[in-house]
C-alpha positions in Angstrom: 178.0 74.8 109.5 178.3 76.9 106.3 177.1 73.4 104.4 174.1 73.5 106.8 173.3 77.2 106.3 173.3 76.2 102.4 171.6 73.4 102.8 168.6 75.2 104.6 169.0 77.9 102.3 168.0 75.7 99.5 165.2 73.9 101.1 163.7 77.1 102.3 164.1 78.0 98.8 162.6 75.3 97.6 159.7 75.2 100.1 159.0 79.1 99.1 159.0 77.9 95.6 156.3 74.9 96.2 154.5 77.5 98.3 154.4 79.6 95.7 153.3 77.0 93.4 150.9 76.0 95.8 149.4 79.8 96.2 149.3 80.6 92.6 147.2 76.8 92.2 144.7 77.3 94.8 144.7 81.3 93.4 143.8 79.9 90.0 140.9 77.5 91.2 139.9 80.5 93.4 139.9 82.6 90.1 138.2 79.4 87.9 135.8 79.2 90.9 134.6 82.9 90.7 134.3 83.2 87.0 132.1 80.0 86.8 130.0 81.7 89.9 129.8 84.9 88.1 129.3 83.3 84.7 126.1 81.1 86.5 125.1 84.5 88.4 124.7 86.4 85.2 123.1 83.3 83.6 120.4 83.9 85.8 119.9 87.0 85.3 119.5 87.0 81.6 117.2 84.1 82.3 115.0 86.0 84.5 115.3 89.3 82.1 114.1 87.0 79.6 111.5 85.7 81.6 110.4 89.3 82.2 110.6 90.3 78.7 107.9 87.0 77.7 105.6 87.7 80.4 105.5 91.4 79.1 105.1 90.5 75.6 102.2 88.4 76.9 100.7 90.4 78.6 101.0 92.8 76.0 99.4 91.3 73.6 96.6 89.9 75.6 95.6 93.7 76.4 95.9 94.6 72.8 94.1 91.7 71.6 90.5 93.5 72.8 91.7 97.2 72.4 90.1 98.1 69.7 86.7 96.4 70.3 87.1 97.4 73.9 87.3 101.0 73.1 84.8 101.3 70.6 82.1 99.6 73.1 83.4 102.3 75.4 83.5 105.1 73.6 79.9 103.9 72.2 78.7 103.3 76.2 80.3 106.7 76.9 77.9 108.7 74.4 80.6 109.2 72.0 78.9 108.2 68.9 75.4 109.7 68.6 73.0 109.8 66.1 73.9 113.0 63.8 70.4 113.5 62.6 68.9 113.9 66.6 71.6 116.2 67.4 71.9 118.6 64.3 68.4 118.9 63.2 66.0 117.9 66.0 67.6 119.0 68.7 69.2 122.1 66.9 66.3 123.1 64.6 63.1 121.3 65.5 63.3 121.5 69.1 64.1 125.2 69.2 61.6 125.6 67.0 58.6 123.7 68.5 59.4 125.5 71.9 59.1 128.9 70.2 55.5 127.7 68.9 55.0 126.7 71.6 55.6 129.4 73.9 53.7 131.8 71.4 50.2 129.5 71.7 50.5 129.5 75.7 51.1 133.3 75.0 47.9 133.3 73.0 46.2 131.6 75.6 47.5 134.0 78.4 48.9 130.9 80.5 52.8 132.1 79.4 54.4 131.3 83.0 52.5 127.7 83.2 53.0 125.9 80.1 56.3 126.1 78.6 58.2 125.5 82.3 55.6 122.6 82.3 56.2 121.3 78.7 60.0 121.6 79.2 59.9 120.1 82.3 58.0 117.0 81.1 60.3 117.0 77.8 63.9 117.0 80.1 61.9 113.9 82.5 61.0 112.5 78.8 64.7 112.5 77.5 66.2 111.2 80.8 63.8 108.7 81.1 64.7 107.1 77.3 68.3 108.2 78.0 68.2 105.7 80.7 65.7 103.1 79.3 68.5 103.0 76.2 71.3 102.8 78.1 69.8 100.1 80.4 69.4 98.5 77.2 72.5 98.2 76.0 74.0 97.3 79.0 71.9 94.1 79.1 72.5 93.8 75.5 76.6 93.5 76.2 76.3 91.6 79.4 73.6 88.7 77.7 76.3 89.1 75.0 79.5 88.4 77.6 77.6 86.0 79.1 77.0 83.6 75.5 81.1 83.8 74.9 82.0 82.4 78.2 79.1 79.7 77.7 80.8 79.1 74.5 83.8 79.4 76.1 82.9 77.0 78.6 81.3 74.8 76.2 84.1 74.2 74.3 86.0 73.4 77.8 83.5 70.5 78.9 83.8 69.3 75.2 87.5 69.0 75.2 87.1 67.2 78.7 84.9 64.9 77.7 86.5 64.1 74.1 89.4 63.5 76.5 87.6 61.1 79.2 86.6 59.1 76.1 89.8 58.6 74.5 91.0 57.8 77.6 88.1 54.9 78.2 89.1 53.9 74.5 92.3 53.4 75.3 91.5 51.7 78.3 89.4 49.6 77.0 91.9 49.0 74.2 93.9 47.9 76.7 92.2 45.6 78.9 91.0 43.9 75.4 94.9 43.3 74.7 95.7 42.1 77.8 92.7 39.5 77.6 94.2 38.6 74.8 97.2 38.0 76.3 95.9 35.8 78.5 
């Protein structure tokens, strides 16, 4: 009985022992198995960071590209830049001046209520009206001028295409000359 006790004894022993074995196998390719998931997992994610990162710089540079001709055209389209020699002496000296004169002839010619609100009132419809009449201008000016570059652009687009289509017929044709050869 005592030799059977020992007997199972050991083989329990032994059985724990391939158990163990076993556990600390399949807990190693457990391990091994969430490394290499982690490992593709983070993979990923630098890939799609990186992908991030190039679009970004992309589109980055594509905005920046046009900034600085964008901005002047819209500071310019604004009324930013103006002609220094209307604003500081016509419109600071001469105009000022010419309105005094002639205020002091309507004076003269006791009409003083009818002419100068008249006069100024024809000068501010003047102003706005070439104020508008330039602007208009310009805005043509810039769209006729958008409009040549993608005509160029698209130009240059049918021209690739068809360059293209004809080295493709070439080679075609190169082709179906060989093969007559051939035969």
């Amino acid at each position: 009985m005592k030799r059977q006790q020992e007997s199972f004894t050991t083989m329990r022993k032994t059985e724990e022992s391939e158990i163990k074995k076993m556990e600390e196998a399949e807990k190693k390719r457990l391990e091994a198995y969430q490394s290499k998931k982690t490992l593709e997992r983070s993979k990923r994610e630098a890939k799609k960071i990186a992908h991030k990162k190039v679009v970004s710089r992309v589109l980055g540079k594509r905005f920046a590209s046009d900034l600085k001709v964008n901005s002047l055209t819209f500071l310019r389209d604004v009324g930013m830049f103006r002609d220094n020699f209307k604003q500081e002496v016509l419109e600071k000296d001469v105009m000022p001046w010419l309105f005094e004169q002639t205020s002091k002839f309507v004076g003269e010619m006791d009409s003083y209520g009818g002419y100068p609100s008249t006069l100024i009132g024809n000068y501010v419809t003047e102003s706005s009206s070439t104020h508008t009449k330039e602007v208009q201008a310009y805005a043509d000016m810039i769209k006729a001028r958008r409009a040549a570059e993608q005509k160029a652009r698209e130009d240059k687009v049918t021209e690739k295409q068809r360059r293209k289509a004809e080295r493709e017929a070439k080679r075609k044709a190169e082709e179906i000359a060989r093969l007559r050869e051939e035969i």
